[in-house]
C-alpha positions as CSV (number, residue, x, y, z in Angstrom):
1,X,-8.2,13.6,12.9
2,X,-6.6,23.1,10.5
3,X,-5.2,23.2,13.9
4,X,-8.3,23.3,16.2
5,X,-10.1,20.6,14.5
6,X,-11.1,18.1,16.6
7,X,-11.7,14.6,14.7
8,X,-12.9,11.2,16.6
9,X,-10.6,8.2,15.4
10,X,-11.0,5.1,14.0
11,X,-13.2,3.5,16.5
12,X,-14.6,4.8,19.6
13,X,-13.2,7.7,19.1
14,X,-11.3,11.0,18.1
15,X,-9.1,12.6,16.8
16,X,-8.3,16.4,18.6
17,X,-6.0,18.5,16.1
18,X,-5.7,21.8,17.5
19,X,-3.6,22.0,14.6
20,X,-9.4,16.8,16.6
21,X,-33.5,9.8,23.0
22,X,-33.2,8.5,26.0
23,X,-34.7,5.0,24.6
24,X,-37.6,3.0,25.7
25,X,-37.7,-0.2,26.8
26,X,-38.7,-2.0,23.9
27,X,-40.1,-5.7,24.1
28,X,-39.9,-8.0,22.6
29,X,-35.9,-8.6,23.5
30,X,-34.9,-7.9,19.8
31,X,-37.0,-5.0,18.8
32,X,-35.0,-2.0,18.0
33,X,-35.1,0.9,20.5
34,X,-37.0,4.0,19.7
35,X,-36.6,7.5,20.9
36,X,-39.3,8.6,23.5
37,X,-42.1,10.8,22.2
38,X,-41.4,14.5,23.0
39,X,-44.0,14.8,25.1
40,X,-42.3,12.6,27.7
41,X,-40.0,14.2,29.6
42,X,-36.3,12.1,29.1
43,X,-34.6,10.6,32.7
44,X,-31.4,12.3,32.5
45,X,-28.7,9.9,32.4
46,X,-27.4,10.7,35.5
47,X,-30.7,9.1,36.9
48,X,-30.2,5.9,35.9
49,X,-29.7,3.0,38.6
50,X,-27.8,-0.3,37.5
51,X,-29.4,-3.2,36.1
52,X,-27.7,-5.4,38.2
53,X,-28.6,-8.5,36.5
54,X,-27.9,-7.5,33.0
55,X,-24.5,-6.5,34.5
56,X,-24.0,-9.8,36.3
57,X,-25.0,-11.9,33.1
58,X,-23.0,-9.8,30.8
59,X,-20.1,-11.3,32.8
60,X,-21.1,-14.6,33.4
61,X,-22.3,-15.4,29.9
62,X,-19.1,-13.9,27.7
63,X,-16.1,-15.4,30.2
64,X,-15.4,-18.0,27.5
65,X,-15.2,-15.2,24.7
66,X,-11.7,-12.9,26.0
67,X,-9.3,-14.8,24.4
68,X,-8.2,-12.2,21.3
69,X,-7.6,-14.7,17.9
70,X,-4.3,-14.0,16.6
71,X,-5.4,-15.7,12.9
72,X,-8.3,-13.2,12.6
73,X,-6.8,-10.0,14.2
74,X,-3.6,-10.5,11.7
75,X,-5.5,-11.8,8.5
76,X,-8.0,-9.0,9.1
77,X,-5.6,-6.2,9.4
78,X,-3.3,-7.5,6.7
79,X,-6.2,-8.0,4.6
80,X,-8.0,-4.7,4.9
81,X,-4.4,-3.2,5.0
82,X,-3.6,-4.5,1.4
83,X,-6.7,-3.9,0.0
84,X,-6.8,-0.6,1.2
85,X,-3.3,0.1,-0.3
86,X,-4.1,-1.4,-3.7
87,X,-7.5,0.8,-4.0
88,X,-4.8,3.7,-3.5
89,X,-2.5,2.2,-6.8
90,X,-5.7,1.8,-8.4
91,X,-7.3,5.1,-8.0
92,X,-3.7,6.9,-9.0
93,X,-3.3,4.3,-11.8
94,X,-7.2,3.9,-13.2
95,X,-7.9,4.8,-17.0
96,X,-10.5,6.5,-16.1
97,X,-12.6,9.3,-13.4
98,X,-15.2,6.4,-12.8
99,X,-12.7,3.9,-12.5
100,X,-10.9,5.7,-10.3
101,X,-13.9,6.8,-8.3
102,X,-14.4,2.8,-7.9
103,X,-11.2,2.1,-6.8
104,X,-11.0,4.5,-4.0
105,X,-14.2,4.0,-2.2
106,X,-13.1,0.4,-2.2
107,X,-9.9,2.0,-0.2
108,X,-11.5,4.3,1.9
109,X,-13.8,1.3,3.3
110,X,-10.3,-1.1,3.4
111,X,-8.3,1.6,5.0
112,X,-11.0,2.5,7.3
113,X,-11.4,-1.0,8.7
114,X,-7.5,-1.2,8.7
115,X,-7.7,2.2,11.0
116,X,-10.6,1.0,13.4
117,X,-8.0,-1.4,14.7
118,X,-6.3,0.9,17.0
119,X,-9.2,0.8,19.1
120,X,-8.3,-3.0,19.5
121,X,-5.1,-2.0,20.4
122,X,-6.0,-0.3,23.5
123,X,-7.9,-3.0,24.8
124,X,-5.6,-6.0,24.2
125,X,-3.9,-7.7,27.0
126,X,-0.3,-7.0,26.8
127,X,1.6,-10.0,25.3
128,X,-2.0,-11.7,24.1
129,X,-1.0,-10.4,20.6
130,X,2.9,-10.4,20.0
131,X,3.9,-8.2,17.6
132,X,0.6,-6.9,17.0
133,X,0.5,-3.4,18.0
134,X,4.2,-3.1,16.2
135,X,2.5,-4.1,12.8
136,X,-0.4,-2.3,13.0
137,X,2.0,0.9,13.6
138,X,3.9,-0.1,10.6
139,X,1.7,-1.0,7.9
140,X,-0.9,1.5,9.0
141,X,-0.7,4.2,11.6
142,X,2.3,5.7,10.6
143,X,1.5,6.0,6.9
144,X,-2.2,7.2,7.8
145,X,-0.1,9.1,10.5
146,X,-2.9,8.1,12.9
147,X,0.4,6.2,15.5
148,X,-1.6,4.1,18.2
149,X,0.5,6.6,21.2
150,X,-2.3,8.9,19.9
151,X,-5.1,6.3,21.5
152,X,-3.1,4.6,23.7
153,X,-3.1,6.2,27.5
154,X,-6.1,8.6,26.1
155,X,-8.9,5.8,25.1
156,X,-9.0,4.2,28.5
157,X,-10.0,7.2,30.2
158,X,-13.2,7.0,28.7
159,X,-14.1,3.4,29.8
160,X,-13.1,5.3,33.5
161,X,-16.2,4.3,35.6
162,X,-15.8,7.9,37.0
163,X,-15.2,9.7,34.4
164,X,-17.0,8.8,30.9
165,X,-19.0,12.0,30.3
166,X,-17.2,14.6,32.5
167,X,-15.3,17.0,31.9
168,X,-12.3,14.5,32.1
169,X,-13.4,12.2,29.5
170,X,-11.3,13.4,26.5
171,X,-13.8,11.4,24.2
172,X,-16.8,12.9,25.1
173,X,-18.9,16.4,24.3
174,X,-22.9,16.7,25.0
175,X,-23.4,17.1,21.0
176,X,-27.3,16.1,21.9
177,X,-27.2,19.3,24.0
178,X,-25.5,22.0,22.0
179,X,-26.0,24.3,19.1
180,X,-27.2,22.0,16.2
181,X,-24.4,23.7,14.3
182,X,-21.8,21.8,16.2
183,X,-23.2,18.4,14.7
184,X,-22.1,19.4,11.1
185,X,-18.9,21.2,11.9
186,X,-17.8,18.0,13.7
187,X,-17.8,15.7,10.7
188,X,-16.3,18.8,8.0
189,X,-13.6,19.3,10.4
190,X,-12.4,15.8,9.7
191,X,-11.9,16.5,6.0
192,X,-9.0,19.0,6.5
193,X,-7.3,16.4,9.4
194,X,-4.6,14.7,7.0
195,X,-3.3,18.5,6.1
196,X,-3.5,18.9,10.3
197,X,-1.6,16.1,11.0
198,X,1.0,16.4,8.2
199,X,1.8,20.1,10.3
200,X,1.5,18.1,13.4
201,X,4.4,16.0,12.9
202,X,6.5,17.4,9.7
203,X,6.3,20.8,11.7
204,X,5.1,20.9,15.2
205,X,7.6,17.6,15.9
206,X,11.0,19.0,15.3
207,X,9.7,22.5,16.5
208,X,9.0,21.1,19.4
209,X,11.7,19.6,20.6
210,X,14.0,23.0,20.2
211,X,11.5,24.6,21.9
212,X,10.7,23.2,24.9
213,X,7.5,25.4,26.4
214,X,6.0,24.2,22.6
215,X,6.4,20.7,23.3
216,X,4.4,20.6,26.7
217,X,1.9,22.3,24.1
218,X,2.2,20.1,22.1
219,X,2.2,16.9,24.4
220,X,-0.8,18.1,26.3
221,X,-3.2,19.1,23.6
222,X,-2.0,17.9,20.1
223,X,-1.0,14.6,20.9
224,X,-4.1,12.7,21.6
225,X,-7.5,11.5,20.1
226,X,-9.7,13.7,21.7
227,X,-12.6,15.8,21.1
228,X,-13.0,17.7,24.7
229,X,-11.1,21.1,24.1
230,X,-10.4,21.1,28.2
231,X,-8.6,17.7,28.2
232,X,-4.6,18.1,28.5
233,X,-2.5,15.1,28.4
234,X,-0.5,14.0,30.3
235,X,3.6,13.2,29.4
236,X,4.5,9.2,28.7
237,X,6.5,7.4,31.4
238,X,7.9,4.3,31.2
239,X,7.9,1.7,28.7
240,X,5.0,3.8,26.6
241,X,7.8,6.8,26.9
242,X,9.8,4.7,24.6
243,X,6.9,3.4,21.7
244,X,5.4,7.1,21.7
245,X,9.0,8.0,21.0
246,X,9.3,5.7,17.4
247,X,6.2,5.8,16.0
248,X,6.0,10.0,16.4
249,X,9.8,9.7,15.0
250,X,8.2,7.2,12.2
251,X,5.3,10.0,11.8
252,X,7.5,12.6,11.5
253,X,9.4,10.7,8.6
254,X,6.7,10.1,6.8
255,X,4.9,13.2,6.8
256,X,8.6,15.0,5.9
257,X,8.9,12.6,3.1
258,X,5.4,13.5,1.5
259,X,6.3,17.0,1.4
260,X,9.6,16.7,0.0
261,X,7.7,14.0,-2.0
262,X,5.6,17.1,-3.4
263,X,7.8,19.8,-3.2
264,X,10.6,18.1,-5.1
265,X,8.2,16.4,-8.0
266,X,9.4,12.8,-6.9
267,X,5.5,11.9,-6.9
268,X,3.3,13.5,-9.0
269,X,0.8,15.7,-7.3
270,X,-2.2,14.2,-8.7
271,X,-1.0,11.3,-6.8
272,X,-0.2,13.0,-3.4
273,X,-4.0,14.9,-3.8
274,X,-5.8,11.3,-4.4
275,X,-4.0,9.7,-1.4
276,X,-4.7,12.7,0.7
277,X,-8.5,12.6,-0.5
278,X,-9.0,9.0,0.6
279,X,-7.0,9.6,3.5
280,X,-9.8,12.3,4.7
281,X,-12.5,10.5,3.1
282,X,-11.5,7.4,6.0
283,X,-11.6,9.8,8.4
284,X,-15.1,11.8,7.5
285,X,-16.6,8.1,7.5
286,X,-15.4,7.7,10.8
287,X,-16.5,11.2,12.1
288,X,-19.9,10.0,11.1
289,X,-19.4,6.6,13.1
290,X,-18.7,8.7,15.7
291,X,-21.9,10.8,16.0
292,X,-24.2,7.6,16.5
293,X,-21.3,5.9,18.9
294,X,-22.8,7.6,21.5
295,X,-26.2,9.1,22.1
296,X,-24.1,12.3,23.8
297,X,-26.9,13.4,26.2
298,X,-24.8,13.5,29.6
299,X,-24.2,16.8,30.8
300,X,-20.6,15.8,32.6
301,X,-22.1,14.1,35.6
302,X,-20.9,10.8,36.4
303,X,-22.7,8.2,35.6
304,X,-24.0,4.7,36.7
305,X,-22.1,2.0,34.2
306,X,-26.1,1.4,33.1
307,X,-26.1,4.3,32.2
308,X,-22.9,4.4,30.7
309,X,-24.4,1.6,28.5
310,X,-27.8,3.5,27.6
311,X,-25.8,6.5,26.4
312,X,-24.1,3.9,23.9
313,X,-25.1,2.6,20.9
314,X,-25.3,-0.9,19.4
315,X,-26.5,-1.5,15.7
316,X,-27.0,-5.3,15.7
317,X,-28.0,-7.5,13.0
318,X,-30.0,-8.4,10.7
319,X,-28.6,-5.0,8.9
320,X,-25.5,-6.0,6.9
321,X,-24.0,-2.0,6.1
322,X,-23.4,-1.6,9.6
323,X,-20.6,-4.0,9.0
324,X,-18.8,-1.7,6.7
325,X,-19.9,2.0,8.8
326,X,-19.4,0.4,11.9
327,X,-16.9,-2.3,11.3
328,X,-14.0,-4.8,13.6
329,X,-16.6,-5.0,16.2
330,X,-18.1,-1.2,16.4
331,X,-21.8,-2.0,15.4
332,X,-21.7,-3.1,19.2
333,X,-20.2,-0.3,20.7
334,X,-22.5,0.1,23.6
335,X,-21.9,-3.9,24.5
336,X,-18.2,-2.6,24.3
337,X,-18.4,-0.6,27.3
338,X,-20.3,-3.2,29.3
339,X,-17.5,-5.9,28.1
340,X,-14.4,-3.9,27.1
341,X,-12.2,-6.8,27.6
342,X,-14.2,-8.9,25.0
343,X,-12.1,-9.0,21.7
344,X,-14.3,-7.2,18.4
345,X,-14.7,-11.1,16.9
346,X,-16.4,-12.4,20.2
347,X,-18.8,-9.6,20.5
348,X,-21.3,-10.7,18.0
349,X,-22.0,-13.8,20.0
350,X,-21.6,-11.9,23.0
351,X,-24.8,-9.5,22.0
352,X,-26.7,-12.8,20.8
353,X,-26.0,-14.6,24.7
354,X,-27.5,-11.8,25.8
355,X,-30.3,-10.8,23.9
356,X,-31.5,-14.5,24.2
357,X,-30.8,-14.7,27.5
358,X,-31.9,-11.8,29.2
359,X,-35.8,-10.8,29.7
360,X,-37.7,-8.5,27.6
361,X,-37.7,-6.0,30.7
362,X,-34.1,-5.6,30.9
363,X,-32.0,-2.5,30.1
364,X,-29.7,-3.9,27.6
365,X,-32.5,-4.1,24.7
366,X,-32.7,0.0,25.3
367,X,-29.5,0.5,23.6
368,X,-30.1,-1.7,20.4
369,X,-30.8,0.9,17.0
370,X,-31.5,0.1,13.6
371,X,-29.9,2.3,11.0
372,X,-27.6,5.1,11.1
373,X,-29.3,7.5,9.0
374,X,-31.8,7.4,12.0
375,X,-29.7,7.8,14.8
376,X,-27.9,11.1,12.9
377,X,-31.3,12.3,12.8
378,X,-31.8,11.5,16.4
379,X,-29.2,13.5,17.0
380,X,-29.7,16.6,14.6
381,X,-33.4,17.0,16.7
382,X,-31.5,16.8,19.9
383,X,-29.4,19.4,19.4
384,X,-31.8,21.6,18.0
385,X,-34.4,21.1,20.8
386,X,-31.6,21.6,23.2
387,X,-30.9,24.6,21.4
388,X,-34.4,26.1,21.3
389,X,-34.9,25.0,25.2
């Protein structure tokens, strides 16, 4: 996002190769949550009534902000998409190992905005974007071979009011709760997930479709991003049937052409090695994302959408690198799953409706963090008290 790697995508979430503090309530309204002192016991998530009136503001305040901008969701994208592509030409192309260095962090951030888009996709109203979701495929999920079928059908499960944190949320694992181990494995898997999905589709593809008992394999477990091992996908029907159908068909193009690409000395392999690195380097960033998306502390029960929201994560302003760690709207990830239908470029004036607006008392200000070096950290302890209990 080796087989069995399990890498969370662009956005909320993962991707699964098999080839992917409980806070206080802080007032004032905009201090930054803190983790509870560990001599207080937590409230497991599961315990958590609704704040009905944060809910009921949180709809009332934003209905003017749903309308998706086509000018900034296609100068965005096409901009972080060119960028991203030139930092590659650079990088091959620079005089120099700094220079090169230079010109493919610049890429990694450019491609990795680019990527986070596909969580977009999965929330946009069908026809709100025309031609959206086909350009986006195009210019940068079948190159990055990251295809939006991948999200598509798979994301939505985990805004499920039901099931976000079960065992049938395919985005979800209790990192907080298991061996600390895990927390490090999670983000090194993502550096060997371009070689996974190059297997995925220049081998497992064709393979598949000879051999029919492979491709429910593959369907069900290497066709989604995922990071519970238990989730199986489902098959596409209907229209979806048809766009899963091109873009793995474009995927398995693509990845057939790099090899041949390699194999036959038509680019050199310096080349293919520096594309690949940045490709991975995208995706380790986004691992890391992932880790302080959630706070990962449900142990599969279902949960209230409170405290669906206090098990997320937002990293609000005044901190500027959260826009480039966090970016197209994912500094705000917990507001996300109270507002899922609010487009990324509304949600920063969602969060600032709300923060005014609501009282110092109120839930929302419990999921508001200030730093991701922190919240990693958070994490790391979590895991290794939950480990030692």
């Amino acid at each position: 996002m080796a087989l069995a790697t399990r890498i969370r995508p662009f956005c909320c979430h993962e991707i699964m190769m098999k080839t992917p503090a409980m806070t206080t309530i802080n007032p004032p309204a905009d201090r930054i949550a803190t983790p509870l002192a560990k001599s207080i016991v937590k409230t497991p998530k599961s315990a958590i009534a609704d704040d009905m009136a944060m809910i009921r503001a949180a709809s009332e305040l934003t209905r003017d902000l749903v309308q998706p901008s086509a000018r900034i969701y296609w100068t965005d994208m096409l901009a972080s998409a060119f960028v991203g592509y030139a930092g590659i030409a650079a990088a091959i192309l620079a005089p120099s190992t700094a220079w090169m260095l230079v010109a493919a962090v610049i890429s990694v951030v450019a491609l990795y905005r680019a990527g986070s888009f596909i969580h977009e996709l999965t929330h946009i109203r069908k026809n709100a974007l025309p031609g959206f979701r086909l350009g986006w495929n195009i210019l940068v999920g079948v190159p990055m071979l990251i295809p939006s079928f991948m999200y598509e059908g798979i994301h939505s499960l985990h805004h499920n009011r039901t099931k976000y944190g079960t065992v049938e949320d395919p985005e979800y694992l209790p990192l907080a709760l298991m061996k600390p181990w895990t927390v490090p494995l999670f983000v090194v898997a993502a550096a060997f997930a371009p070689l996974a999905l190059v297997f995925r589709y220049a081998v497992l593809t064709p393979l598949s479709f000879l051999i029919p008992p492979l491709r429910r394999v593959v369907v069900e477990r290497y066709s989604g991003m995922i990071i519970n091992p238990l989730f199986r996908r489902k098959p596409p029907e209907g229209e979806f049937r048809g766009q899963w159908a091109w873009q793995e068909g474009g995927a398995w193009a693509w990845s057939t052409l790099l090899i041949a690409a390699g194999v036959f000395g038509w680019v050199p392999l310096r080349a293919l090695a520096i594309f690949g690195a940045i490709a991975a380097a995208t995706l380790v960033l986004n691992q890391i994302r992932t880790l302080v998306a959630h706070l990962w502390e449900n142990d599969g029960a279902v949960l209230t959408v409170t405290g669906q929201f206090l098990d997320s994560v937002n990293v609000p302003p005044p901190g500027l690198l959260p826009e480039l760690w966090a970016p197209v709207g994912l500094r705000y990830h917990a507001l996300h799953h109270l507002l899922p239908g609010v487009p990324y470029h509304s949600l920063a004036e969602a969060h600032r409706r709300l923060k005014d607006a609501l009282p110092a008392d109120s839930q929302y200000h419990g999921a508001n963090y200030d730093s991701l070096p922190k919240l990693v950290m958070n994490l790391v302890a979590g895991s290794a008290r939950g480990a030692a209990a």
